[in-house]
C-alpha positions, -999 to 999 in steps of 0.1 A, spaced: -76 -148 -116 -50 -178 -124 -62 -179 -160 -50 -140 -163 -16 -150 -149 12 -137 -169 -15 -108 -184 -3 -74 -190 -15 -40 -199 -1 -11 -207 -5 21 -185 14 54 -194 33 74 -170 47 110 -175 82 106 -193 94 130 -167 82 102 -138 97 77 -158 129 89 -159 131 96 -122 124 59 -121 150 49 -143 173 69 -122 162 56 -92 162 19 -105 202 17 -115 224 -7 -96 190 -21 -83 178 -55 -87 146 -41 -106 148 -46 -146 124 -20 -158 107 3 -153 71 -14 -153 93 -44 -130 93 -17 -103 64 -1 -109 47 -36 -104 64 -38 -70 58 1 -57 16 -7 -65 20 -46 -51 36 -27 -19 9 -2 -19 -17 -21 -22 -9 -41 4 -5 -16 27 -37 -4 24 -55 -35 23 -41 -39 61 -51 -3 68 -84 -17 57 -85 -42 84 -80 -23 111 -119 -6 128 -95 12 152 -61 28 155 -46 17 191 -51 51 203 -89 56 189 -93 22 205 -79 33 238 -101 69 236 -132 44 233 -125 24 263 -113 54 283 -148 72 276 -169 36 281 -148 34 317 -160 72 326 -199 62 312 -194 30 336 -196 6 308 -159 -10 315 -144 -15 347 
């Protein structure tokens, strides 16, 4: 993906959305609108690729055990 570096496209957004995001964007460090665009899907992304890597919540994790402890699997 290095070669596509510094690569755009366009995507369209409803001008309605896009002038809550020009709204929302004044007084901020953010550009454009497509600069914070860019950051909201970078931010998303990212947060679901982590969401992605975890099997188990800590409390689905915890219900396994508990069940595995009352089967006599765990001590």
């Amino acid at each position: 993906m290095s070669n596509e570096k510094g690569k755009y496209t366009t995507v369209s957004i409803p001008t309605p959305l896009a002038e809550k995001i020009k709204k929302r964007i004044e007084g901020t460090g953010f550009t454009s609108i497509s600069s914070y665009v860019t950051y909201v899907l970078r931010e998303l992304l990212a947060s679901m690729e982590e969401e992605e890597e975890e099997v188990f919540s800590k409390e689905d994790e915890e219900k396994i055990k508990e069940r595995l402890r009352a089967l006599g699997y765990l001590d």
